[in-house]
Each structure stands twice: as C-alpha cells, then as structure tokens.
N, C-alpha and C positions, 0 to 999 in steps of 0.2 A: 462285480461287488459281491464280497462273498460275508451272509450274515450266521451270527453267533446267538444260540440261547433259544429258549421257549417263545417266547416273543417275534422271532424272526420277520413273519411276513410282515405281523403291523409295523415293526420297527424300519425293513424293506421301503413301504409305503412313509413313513416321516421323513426318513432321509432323501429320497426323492423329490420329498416336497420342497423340504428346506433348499436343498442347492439348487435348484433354479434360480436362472437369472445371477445369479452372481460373479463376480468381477474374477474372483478366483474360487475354482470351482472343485473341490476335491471329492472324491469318492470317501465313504466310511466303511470301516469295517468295526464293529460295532462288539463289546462284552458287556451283557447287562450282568447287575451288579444282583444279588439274594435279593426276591421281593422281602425278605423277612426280615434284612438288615436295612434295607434304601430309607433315606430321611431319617432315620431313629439314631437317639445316642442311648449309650448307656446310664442306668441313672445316677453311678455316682459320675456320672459327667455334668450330669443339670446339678449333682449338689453342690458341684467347684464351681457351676459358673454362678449358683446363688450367691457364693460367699466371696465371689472377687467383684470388685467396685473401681469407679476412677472417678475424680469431679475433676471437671473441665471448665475453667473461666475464660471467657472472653472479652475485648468493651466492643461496643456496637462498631464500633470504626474498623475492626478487624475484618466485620462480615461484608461490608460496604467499601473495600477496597482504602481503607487510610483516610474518610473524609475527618475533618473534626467535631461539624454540625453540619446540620438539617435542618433549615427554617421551614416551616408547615404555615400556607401563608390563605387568605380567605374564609368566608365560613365552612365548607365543608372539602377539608383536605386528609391525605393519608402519607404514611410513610411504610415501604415493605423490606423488609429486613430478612435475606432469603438464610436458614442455616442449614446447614449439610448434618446429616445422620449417616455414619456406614451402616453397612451390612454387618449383622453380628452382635448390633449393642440395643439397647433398651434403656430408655428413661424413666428411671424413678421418679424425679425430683427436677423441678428448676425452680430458678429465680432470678426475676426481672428486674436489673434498678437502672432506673431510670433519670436524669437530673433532666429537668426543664427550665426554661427561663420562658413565661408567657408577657404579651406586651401588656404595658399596666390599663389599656384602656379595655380590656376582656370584665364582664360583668360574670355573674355567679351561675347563668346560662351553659356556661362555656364547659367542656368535659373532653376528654379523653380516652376512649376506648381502647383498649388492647386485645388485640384477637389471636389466635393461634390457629395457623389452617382454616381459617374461616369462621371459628368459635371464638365466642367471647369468652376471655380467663380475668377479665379486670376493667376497674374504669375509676377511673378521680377527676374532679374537680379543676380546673386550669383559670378559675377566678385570677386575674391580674392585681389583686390587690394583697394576694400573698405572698407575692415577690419569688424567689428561685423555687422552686418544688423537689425534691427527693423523696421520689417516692419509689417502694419497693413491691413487689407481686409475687405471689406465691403461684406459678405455674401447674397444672397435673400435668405429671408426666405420660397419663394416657392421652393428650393430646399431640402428642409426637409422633413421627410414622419413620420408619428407614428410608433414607434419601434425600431430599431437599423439602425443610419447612418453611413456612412463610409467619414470620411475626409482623404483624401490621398495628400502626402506630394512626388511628383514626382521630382526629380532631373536628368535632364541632363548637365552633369560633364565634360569638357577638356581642359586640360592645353596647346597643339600646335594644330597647323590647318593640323601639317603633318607627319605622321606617328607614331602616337601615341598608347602609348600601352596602351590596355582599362584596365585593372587591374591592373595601377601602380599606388605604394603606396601614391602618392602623392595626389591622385583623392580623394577627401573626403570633405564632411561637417558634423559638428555636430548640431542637432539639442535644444536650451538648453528646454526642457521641462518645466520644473517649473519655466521658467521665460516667456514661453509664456502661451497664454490664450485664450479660447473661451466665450464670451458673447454671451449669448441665449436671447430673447426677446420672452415672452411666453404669451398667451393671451387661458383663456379656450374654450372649444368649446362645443356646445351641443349636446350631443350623448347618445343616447336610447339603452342600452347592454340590451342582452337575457340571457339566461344561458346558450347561446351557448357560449357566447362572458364571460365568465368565467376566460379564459386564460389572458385578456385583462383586465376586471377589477382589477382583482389579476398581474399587471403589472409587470414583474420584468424591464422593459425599463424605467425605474425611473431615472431624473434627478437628482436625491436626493441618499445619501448614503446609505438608507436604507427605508423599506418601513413602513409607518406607519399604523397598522390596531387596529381600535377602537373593541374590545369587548363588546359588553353587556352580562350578564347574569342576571340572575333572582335566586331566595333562594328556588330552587325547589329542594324538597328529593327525588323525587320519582327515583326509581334504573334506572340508566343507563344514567341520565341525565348530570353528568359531564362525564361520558364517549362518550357522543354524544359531547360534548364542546370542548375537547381535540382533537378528531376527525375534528372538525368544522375548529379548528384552524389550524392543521398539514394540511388540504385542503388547507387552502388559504397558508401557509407556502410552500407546492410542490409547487405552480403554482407560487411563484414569485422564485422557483428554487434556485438562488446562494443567491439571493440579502437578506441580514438582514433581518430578520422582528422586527419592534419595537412594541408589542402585549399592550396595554393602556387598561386595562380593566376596567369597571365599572357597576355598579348594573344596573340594567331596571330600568326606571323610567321617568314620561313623563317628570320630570324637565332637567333629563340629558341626552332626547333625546333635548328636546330645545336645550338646552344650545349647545350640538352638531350641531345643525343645523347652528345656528347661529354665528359658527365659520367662518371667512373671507378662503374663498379657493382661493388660485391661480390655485391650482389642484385637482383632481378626488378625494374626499373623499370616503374612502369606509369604512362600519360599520358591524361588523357582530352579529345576534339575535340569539339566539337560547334560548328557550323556550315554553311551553304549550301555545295552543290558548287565554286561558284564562288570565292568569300573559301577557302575550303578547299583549293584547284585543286595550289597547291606541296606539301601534305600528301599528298595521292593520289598525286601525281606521282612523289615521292623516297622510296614504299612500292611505286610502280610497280600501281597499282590505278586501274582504272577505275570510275566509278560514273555508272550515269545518274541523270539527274537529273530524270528524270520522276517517281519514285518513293523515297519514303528510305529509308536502308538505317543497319546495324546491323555495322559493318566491324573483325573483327580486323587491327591493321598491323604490322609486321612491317619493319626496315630488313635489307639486307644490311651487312655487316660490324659489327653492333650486333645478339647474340643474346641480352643481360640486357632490352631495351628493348622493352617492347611496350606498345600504344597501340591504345585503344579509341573510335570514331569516331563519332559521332549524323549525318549526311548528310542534308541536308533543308532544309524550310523550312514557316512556317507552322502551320496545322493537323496535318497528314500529319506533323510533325516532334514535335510536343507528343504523338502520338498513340504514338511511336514511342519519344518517353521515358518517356511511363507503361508502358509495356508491358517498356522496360530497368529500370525504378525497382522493378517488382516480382519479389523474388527466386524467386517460384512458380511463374512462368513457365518453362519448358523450351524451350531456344533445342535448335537443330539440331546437330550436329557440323560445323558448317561454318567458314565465316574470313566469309562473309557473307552476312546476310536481311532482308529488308526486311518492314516490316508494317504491315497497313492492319484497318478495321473491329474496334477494339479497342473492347469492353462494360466497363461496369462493375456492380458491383453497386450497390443504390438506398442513395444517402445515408441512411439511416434505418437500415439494418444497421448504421451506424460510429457505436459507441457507447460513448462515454467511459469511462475504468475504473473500476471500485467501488472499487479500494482506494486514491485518492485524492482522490475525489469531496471538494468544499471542507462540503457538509451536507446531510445526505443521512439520511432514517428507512427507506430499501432495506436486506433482506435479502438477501445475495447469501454463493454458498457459495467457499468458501476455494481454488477452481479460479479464482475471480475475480482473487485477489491473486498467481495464478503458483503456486501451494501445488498439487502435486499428489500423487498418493496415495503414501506412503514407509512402508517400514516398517524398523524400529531390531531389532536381535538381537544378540545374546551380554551378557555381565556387566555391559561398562558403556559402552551405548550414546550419541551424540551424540541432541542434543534437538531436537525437531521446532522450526522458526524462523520467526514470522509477522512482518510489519514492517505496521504501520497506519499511515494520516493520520486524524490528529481534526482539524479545522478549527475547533473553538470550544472553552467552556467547560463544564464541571458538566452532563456529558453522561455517559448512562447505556447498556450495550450488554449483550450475553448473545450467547456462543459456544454454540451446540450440537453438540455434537463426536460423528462419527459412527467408531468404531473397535475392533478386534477385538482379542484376546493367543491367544496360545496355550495349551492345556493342560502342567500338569506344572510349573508354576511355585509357589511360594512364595507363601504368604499375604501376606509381606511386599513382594511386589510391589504396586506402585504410579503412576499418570502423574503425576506434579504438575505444577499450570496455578501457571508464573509469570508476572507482569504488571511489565512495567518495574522489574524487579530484588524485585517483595516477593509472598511466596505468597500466592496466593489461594485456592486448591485442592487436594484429592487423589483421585485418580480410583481406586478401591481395584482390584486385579487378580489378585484373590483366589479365584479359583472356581479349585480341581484341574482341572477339566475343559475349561478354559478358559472363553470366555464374546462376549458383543458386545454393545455400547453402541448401540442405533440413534441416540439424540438426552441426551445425555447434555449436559445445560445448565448453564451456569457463566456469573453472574450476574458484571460488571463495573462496582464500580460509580463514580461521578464521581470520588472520591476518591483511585482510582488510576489514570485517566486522566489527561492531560494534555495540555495543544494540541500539534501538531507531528506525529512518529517516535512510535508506543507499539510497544513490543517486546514481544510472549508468547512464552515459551518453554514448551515441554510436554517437560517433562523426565522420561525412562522410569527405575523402579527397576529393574530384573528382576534377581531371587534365584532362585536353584536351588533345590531340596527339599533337597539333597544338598551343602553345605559344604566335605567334605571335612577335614583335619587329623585329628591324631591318629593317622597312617598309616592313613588310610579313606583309598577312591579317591575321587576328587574328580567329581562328573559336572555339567557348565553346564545340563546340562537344556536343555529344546525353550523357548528362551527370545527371544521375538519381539513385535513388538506394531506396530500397523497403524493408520494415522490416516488416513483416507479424503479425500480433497478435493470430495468433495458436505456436508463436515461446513458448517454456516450461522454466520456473522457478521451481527449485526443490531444496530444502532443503536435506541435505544429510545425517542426521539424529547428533548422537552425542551432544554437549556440554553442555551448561550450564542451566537452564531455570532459568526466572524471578519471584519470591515468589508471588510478587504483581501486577493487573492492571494496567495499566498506560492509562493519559488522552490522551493520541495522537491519539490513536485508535479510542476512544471515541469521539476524537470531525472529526477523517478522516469517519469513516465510523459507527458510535454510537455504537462500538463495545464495549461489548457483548452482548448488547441489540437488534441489528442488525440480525435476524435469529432464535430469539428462538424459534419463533412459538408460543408464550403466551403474555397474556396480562401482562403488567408492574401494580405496582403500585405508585403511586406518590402522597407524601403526604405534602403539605400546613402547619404550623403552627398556620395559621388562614384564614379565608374568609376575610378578608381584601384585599380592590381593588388593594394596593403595592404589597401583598406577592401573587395574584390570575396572576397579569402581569408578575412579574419575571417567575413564575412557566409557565404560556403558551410563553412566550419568550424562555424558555431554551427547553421546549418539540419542538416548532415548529422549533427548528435549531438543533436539534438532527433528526427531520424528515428529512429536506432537508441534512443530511449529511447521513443518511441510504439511502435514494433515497425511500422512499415509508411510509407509515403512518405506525405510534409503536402505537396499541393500548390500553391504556391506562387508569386505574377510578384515578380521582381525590379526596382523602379523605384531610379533613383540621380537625386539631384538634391539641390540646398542648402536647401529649402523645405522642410520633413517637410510629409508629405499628413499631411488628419484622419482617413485612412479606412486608413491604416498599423495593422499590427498589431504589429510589430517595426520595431523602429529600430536599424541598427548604422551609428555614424557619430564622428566626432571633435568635443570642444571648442572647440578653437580653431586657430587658422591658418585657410587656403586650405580651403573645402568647409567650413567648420563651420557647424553647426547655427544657420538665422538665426531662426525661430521654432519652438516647440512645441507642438500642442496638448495637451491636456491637464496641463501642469505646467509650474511657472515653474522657471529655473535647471535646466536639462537634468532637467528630471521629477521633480526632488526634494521633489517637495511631493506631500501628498493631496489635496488639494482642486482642481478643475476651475479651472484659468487658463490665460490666454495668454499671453507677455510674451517677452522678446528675452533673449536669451544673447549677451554679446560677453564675451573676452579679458580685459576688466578688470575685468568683474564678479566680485562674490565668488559660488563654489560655497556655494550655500545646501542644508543638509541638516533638512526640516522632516520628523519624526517623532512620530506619535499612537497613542496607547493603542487597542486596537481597540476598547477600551469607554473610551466619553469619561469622562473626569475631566481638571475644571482644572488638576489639578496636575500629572496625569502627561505631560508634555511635557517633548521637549530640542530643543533647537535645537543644531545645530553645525554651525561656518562656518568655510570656510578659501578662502584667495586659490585663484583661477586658476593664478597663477605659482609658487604654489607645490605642483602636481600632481604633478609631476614626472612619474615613471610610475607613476601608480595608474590602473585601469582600474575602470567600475563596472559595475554588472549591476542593473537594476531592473526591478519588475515592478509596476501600479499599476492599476486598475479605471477606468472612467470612464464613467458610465452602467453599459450592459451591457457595453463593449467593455473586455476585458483586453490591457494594452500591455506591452512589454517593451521595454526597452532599451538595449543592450550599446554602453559607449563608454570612449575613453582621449585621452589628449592627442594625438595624433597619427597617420598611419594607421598608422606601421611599429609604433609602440607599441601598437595597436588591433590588428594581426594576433598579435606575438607574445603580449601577453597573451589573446586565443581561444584560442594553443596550448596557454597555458597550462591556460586554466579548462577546456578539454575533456579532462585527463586525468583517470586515476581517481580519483585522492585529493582536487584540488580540487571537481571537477564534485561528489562525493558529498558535499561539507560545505555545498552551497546549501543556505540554508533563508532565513524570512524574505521582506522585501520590499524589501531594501536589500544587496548584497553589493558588498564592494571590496574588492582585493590588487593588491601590487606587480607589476609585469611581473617575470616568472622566477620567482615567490617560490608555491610551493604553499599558501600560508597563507591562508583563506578569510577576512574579517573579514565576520559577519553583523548585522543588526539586526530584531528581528521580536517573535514572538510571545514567544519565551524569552529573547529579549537586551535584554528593554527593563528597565531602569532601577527601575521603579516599578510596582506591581500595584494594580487597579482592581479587586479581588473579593476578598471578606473568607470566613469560616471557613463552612461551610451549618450550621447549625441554631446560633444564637446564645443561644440561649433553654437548650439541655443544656449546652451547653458552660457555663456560668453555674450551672446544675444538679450540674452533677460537681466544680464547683468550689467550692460551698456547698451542701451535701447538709441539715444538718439544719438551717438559715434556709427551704430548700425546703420539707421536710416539716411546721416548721412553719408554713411561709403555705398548705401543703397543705391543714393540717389546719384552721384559720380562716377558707376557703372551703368546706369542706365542712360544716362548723359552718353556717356562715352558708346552706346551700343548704337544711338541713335544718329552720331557722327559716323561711324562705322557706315552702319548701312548707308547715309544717302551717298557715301562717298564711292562703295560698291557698288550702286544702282546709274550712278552717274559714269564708271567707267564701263560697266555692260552696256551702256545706251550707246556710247561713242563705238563701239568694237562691235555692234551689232548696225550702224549705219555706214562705216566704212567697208562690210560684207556685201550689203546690200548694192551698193553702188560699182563694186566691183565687178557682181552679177550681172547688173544691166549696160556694162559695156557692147558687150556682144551683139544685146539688143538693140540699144541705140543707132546703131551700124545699120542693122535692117533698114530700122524705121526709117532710116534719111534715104535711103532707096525707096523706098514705096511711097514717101512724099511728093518725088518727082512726076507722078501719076497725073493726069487731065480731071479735071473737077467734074463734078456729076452734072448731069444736064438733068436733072430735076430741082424744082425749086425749093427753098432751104423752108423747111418747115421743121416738126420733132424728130427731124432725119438725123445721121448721121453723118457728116459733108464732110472730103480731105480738101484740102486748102493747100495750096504750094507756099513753099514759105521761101520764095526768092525776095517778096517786099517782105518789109517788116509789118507788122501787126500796129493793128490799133483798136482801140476800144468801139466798136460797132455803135456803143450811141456817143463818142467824139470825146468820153475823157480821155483825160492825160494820166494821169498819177493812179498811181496803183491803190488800193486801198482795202488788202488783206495782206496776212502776211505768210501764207501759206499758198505753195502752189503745186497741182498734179500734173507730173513729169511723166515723160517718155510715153504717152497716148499716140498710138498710129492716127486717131481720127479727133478732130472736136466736133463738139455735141454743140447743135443750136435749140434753145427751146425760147418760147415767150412763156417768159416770167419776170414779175415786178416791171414788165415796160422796157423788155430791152431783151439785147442777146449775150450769153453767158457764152465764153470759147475759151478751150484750155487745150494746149498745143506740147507734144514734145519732139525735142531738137536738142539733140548734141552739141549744139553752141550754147543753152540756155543752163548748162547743167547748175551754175550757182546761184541759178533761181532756186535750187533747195538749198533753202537758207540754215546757217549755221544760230543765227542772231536776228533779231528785225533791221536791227539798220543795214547790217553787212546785205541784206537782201535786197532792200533799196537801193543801196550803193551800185551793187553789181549787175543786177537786170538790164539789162539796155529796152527789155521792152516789159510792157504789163503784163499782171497774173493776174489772174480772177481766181474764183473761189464759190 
C-alpha cells in the first residue's frame, strides 16, 4: 500500500483499521484533500443555499405505508409516525394538521400530545363532545435532525373521573391519515461529504418517493467497463436500501455535464461517472482534480459555485477498474474520510458461501429456521399486542409443512393467555400460555397441512392473547401484569416433502429476493437492445432493484446490440421501431410462449400471449392476442425457464416508454404486486395486471381424498356396502380355514403309513411279565379288545391312533387303554357318527 500526503503514517494506521474483517477487502491508496479547503464552501455558496427553499407536503398515509387511519384505543396509547430527512436539507418550518374523530364518550380529561423526537411541539383537547377535531400545529423546525424523525401521536383517553376500566371498549380515537398532513419547509445547506460519508450521499432519508440518480457514461469498449457500471449503479442502489431508485442515464459530455449543473436543486443532487481518465479529462478538469492514470481511483467532485451537486467518479480502466467497482458496490466496505482512494488487490469470498434464500426457494424438503426468511427474535408486551408476521413462497401443490416454534411468556399471566398459529386468514392452532410461573416451548410443532397452503404468498400470523390475573372493574385497581411473550428466530420451518411442483418461475420471488439469480455464484448477463440513453436507464433501474431486493451486488456485463445472445439472462429492450428485437431464443413473439422456439418479431406481427396450466390439462389453456399497433403504452415483464436457464424479460414499445415504465414498476406498490410469469401495466399507471399460478382461469386438481368425500356424503349406503364386505370376508375365511384343515389331515395320514407297518410288527411281541400297574404294557391284539371294566359302547368321540404301547393307570375306578392298529385307522373320525359307525371296536379318551 503505497500512501500520499503529510498525513501519511496516521492515515497508514485508519486504513488498516477499517479493512479488517471485511467481506471484500481492498487496499487504499489514499490523496488527502488541502487542510485549508476540507469541509468549507465558499461564502457565496452559503448565500445561494440561503436563498433557495422547497416546501414539501405529505398526508400522514404516505409515511405509514398507504394506511387510511389509525384507531389509538385505551387510556394511554401512541401513534409513531417515522419521516425521513436527507442529507443536505434543513427545516425551517413545519406544519401539522391533523383530523381526529374521538369516540363521543371521552370527557374533557382526555388530551392529545404531539411530540417530535421526543419533545413536546403541541397538545389539544380530544373531549368527545366536540365531535371531528382539525386541528392544526405550528412545528420548530429546530426540532428536526438529518435522517429519520419520529412524530408521535400520544393520547391520553377517559370517559369517568372514577373507577374506570382502562381497557373499555369505549376508550378510542381514530386517527384519519390521509386527510391529515405534514408541511416541511426545506431550505439546502452546505455540506462537504468524504467517502466516508457514502451512506449519506446515497440517502435513502428522501423526502421524495424515490431517489433520483444521474448516470453518465462514456462509449468505452474496453472489457469490463460496463461491468464496472453495473456494479457502480448496484453500489449506489444498496446504500439507498429500500427506497426506489430512479437510474437517468446519459452519455459524458461537457454539454450534459453543464446542462446538469445548471439544474435548479432544492436538494442534494448526486451524479455518478464512471469512465477512463482520458474520455473523462473535462470532468476532472471543471472539479479542478487531478487523477493519474496509472492507478484507479474512487473521486468525491465537487463544482465551485454548485453546492447542492456532487458527483461521485469510478477513474480507470479495464481490470484495475472492475476491481474498484466491486469494492464501491459493496456497502461493508469502509472508505477513508477522504474526497479520494484508489484500490487494488480486492478478495472475495468462494462462490459456494452465496447461497440462495430458503424463503423462496421454487422446492425444496430443507429445514431451515425462521432467521432464514428475515424473522428475527421479537417479543410482543402489554394487553393487546401486534402479531408476529411470516410471508412464505410454496412453489407447487398439495404440499405438506410443520413449523416448530421455539418461544418463551412471562410469569403472572392469565390462564386464558394464548399464541394462535393463523395460516392465510383460517386458525390452525392454539399455543396455551398458561403456566403462573411462566414457562418455554423449546420445539413446539404445528402441523400444516396441504389444505391450507396454497401456491404463491402463505401468510402465518402468530397472533399473542395476553390477559392479566387482574381485570380490574368494579372500582378494583386494574394491574396489566408482567405480560410479554418471545418468538425466537432459530424457531424451524420444514417442508415435508411430497406434492406437486410448479413447471415454471414465477415473478414474486424474483422481485422478494431476485430469485434465481440470488446465489448462483456467476456472473449474469444482460443485454440492451441498444445504447440508447432510454433503453441504458430502464436496464440499470431494473438491475439496481433486483440488487437491493437480493441484499448485496449481481454481478453483471452489460451487452447492447439488436440480435438477443442465447447465453443472456435478462433482456431489457423495445418491440418495435429502430433497435427492436430481431430474433429470440427461447420464445416466439417476444417470449410469450412456454415452450423452447426461435422465430422473428417484426412490427406487424400479432403480440401472441400463449399461457399453460403448470399441470397439463387439455383444456386448461388461453390464448390471447392482440396487434402490435395496438400496444400502445403497455410494458411487459416476463420470466420463462429454458432447459436449466431462467430468462427474464422487461420490454415496452418504445425506448422512452421502456424507461418511464421501469420507473414505474420499481416503485413500492407496483414492484410488490409481481407474481406469476406474465406481468403487464400501462406506463404511469401503478396497476399490476398478473397471470400465473392464481390467475389462471381454470384448475387442473380436483378435492384429495375422493373416496370420504363420497363417504360424508352417503353415510349409511357406506356402512351398508361396509357391512356386505365384512360379511363376505368372514365367509371367505372359514371357508379357507376349512380347506387347510382337510389338506393338512390328509398329509398327516399319509406320513404315518410307514409307521403303522412297524408298529403291527412289534405288536407281535410276548407281554411283560410284570404286573400292570402305571406301567407301560404291549398287549397282542389277535383278540379284539374290550372295555377292562365290561362296557360296550364307546363314549367319546375322539381317539389316539398309531401308539406302539397302551398306558394302564387307576383312575376314576377303572383302566383307561388306547391302542394302534392299521385295521382301526377310521377310528379317526371324520364325523361323530361315521366313527360310531365304523369302529368295530372301543376308543377311550
């Protein structure tokens, strides 16, 4: 690192400091600026910015996102109303007006506070028996600070002087938002930024709805130089964060840096250069700045007699140049307090870290915890807290998930406290938070299942009850109790694998988190239909809000030419006229078909719009077609798969129509209604018209379990076809059990053939000459047998066969003998009587 100037060593020791630890870590090479000029203007600089003013109106609904009102509800409630201040302006003057509507039962107790930044500017009376209120406040504008203010909107609320219950329904005002109004009185101020002060010129605390940043560029080929421009832009795009950017581009040129100068500022103009020393030369020049040109540099500019205009400069070329805008592109970096640095040997970290977001992955069976979708730890307190707010993408159908929520309450609460898990408006859950002593969920699961998912946006709300022990009323003291409760962001979302997936991309991802471009670890490409100043702004407008909606720079070459390449990832370019699109790949009629074609666009062809069910069915198709000529100013937005490659493509009739509708679609209200794989709206008009997974026409998936459903609807036709198969299983079986019994005594008998053969041999034996006791005795069987104590008739009906020996015992008074003989075999009886029948002699048993 090689440093510049009187200052050197300390400056040596800053810069060290600062790049530690950083993501992308570049060396500086550093020119400090005249201590005798740094910070200071000239004073006919302060006399111009005395004498130029702007007033600025807004209604309250502007700063609060479009609400209409705000009901302020019990005795002591507040309303905070955040406003932005750039850098560079100063408050004279404001004023507050206000319209109220209090509820008629508020007695003369009742008041109003208005604060600014924490001071009191005003307070009236909210008596309900005055009916609507307009009331108006005169502001100091030394209560204003550059950045984000806070106007709070304090109400204390009571309808009796005595015993009154703080949380009855009756206690309320509404506030009406868009019919009241904040007047700002802004006057510039002169202020000397560094490149520390980065974050600050690149403002996102804009009075304005969107921030406007002037482009120049220059007609430089050399490689890598619209790759540093892209970059240049996505910089200043992070650092104004949420806020629009309106990207105006135009050639270098000292005519159209005048002409920029000489535009009337109420506010901080900022311009950005990027280009070689050289094409750049009149720029340096008329800021009175040197730059060599062995090294790029990183230049705050700065005009005399123009103290709203300042202009930020990329100096370079080549490599060394690309190097110098990754290193401006990312806002983590820590520039110097200087006006100029130069940087070289910039790391990155290994593409394999940059990994797509879980919470709109297109399908996906990852578990990933609720820090993944931006949700971090919050916890809700007092009587009636706002609800914890998750937003999902499901990319398909009849898809099954399970939240495991990891979260704590406080002791001293109410049995009848409770979380409820809602899912896209219908309850699913109740998470009980009931324990006195309070308690903790480690994994507390809640089963989702297909039936109230849906493709697209699923919304959960975990909505807290907390009740006090303590009520209050009755002239009892009222007490809120320790009433809090705590949702952790390591709690887990997990997709549970199965259902349906969607064929095609859809734009919601793409514009929530610039999904699939979001993690690839590669550069994009993005191609222009021409160099034209209209189609050069559309095209860094749409990159620099695809940056601030990934959270970090898509690196990016910018090609312009009337041919699309196949190897484009983005297409921003016109229909028709001069520069339009002469072929496409992937899609006939400017991409408006699914399926992979090439074919020619001209002027008098008809705009063909071919849309498919994500799940084929014949029938669910539409086709809609309308002329070229009759475009008018519609602009379209598509996004379409092709193989593996996701394309996207922003186009209008023409280039100026193609720039102002980008202004358009990158504001808030449009940008957040992309969904689908088809979007069009008029130039100027905020109205999003989609076509996608919820806007199609016709559905291709019918009810899951067809068979209950049919069940619930014929209940006893069911139970009796129930009951006429169970009938019928029960015949089955003994009829199967009766022929296994016959096929398993016909084996049997077969086996003891053999034997029986023996045994008539070894019966021939001589009797024992011991006398019959619990012995064992053979017996000859040339007589027939007879019953040892003299019956005749048999009288059992089972008898055991094939014994070499009978057994004598005394039992019950008599002798039991069981004999077998190959003459006797249908003594095993089939039947009782056929046993009877056939015996010629008795069995015992």
């Amino acid at each position: 690192m090689n440093l510049r100037g009187r200052r050197g060593t300390l400056l040596h020791i800053l810069v060290l400091l600062l790049g530690l630890g950083l993501a992308v870590q570049p060396s500086f090479l550093l020119a400090a600026e005249s201590p005798s000029t740094a910070g200071k203007a000239p004073a006919a600089e302060v006399a111009d910015a005395a004498q130029t003013g702007q007033t600025v109106r807004h209604s309250l609904a502007y700063f609060l996102g479009g609400r209409a009102e705000a009901t302020l509800r019990y005795t002591d409630t507040h309303l905070d109303i955040p406003v932005p201040l750039g850098y560079g302006q100063k408050v004279v003057g404001a004023d507050l007006q206000l319209h109220v509507t209090p509820s008629a039962a508020l007695n003369a107790q009742s008041w109003m506070v208005v604060l600014v930044n924490g001071q009191v500017a005003g307070q009236f009376s909210l008596a309900g028996n005055r009916g609507p209120i307009f009331q108006k406040l005169a502001l100091d504008g030394t209560l204003f600070h550059s950045g984000f203010n806070t106007i709070e909107l304090r109400a204390a609320q009571h309808y009796t002087l005595r015993c009154e219950h703080p949380i009855a329904p009756q206690i309320w005002s509404q506030v009406q938002l868009k019919d009241s109004s904040l007047t700002l009185k802004l006057t510039p101020t002169v202020w000397q930024p560094n490149l520390s002060d980065l974050g600050q010129i690149f403002d996102p605390a804009q009075t304005t709805a969107n921030g406007h940043l002037r482009l120049f560029y220059t007609d430089d080929n050399h490689p890598g130089y619209w790759e540093a421009t892209v970059l240049a832009v996505e910089g200043a795009a992070l650092r104004y964060q949420y806020l629009p950017v309106d990207v105006r581009a135009q050639s270098f040129s000292a005519e159209h840096l005048q002409a920029w100068l000489q535009e009337p500022a109420t506010t901080m103009q900022t311009a950005l250069f990027v280009g070689n020393p050289n094409t750049l030369e009149p720029l340096l020049r008329s800021a009175q700045v040197r730059v060599s040109t062995d090294v790029p540099a990183l230049r705050i500019l700065r005009w005399p007699g123009h103290p709203h205009h300042v202009g930020v400069a990329l100096v370079g070329q080549g490599k060394p140049l690309v190097e110098l805008a990754h290193a401006f592109a990312d806002p983590a970096v820590l520039w110097p307090p200087l006006t100029q640095a130069s940087v070289h040997d910039v790391r990155f970290p290994p593409g394999k870290n940059l990994l797509p977001p879980k919470g709109v992955a297109e399908f996906s069976d990852d578990a990933f915890a609720l820090s993944d979708l931006g949700f971090t730890t919050q916890t809700r307190t007092g009587y009636d807290p706002a609800s914890f707010d998750l937003r999902l993408w499901n990319g398909g159908w009849q898809r099954k998930a399970q939240l495991r929520l990891h979260l704590a309450y406080a002791a001293g609460m109410s049995p009848q406290s409770a979380l409820n898990v809602v899912v896209n408006g219908s309850a699913l859950d109740s998470i009980p938070l009931n324990n006195p002593q309070g308690g903790r969920y480690s994994d507390y699961t809640v089963t989702l299942p297909p039936t109230i998912l849906h493709p697209g946006w699923n919304a959960i709300h975990l909505e807290p009850v907390l009740v006090p022990q303590s009520n209050g009323g009755d002239c009892r003291p009222f007490f809120l109790g320790n009433l809090w409760v705590t949702v952790y962001g390591d709690s887990v979302f997990q997709w549970m694998g199965g259902g349906l997936r969607a064929r095609q991309p859809d734009l919601a991802p793409l514009a929530q988190a610039a999904y699939p471009f979001n993690g690839q670890g590669q550069q994009l490409t993005v191609q222009g239909s021409s160099l034209r100043a209209a189609n050069v702004s559309a095209a860094m407008t749409l990159l620099g809000k695809l940056a601030q909606a990934a959270g970090r720079p898509l690196p990016a070459r910018f090609v312009a030419q009337s041919k699309p390449l196949p190897t484009a990832d983005i297409y921003v370019g016109t229909l028709q006229g001069k520069g339009a699109w002469d072929r496409i790949p992937g899609g006939r009629d400017a991409l408006f078909q699914e399926e992979p074609e090439v074919a020619s666009v001209h002027p008098e062809h008809s705009l063909l719009a071919f849309l498919q069910e994500p799940v084929p069915a014949r029938r669910a198709h539409a086709r809609i077609q309308w002329d070229a000529e009759d475009n008018g100013d519609l602009a379209f937005l598509r996004i379409w798969r092709t193989g593996a490659k996701t394309r996207v493509l922003l186009t209008a009739g023409d280039p100026q129509k193609l720039q102002q509708a980008t202004q358009t679609l990158v504001q808030y209200g449009p940008w957040a209604q992309l969904k689908g794989n088809l979007a069009w709206w008029r130039v100027g008009s905020d109205r999003i018209f989609t076509l996608g997974l919820s806007e199609t026409p016709f559905r291709t998936f019918g009810v899951r379990g067809g068979l209950a459903l049919w069940v619930s609807r014929h209940p006893w036709i069911s139970l009796a076809v129930l009951l006429f198969f169970g009938l019928l299983f029960v015949l089955a079986s003994r009829s199967a059990l009766r022929q296994y019994a016959r096929r398993r005594q016909r084996a049997e008998m077969a086996e003891a053939e053999p034997l029986a053969a023996e045994n008539v041999r070894s019966l021939q034996t001589p009797p024992l000459t011991t006398a019959p006791s619990a012995q064992s005795q053979a017996i000859p069987v040339s007589e027939p047998l007879t019953d040892v104590r003299g019956s005749g008739a048999p009288t059992c009906s089972t008898a055991l066969l094939y014994q070499q020996t009978f057994r004598t015992r005394a039992a019950s008074g008599g002798w039991h003998a069981a004999v077998e003989d190959p003459r006797y075999r249908r003594v095993y009886p089939r039947r009782r009587t056929e046993a009877r029948d056939a015996a010629p002699y008795p069995y015992w048993s």
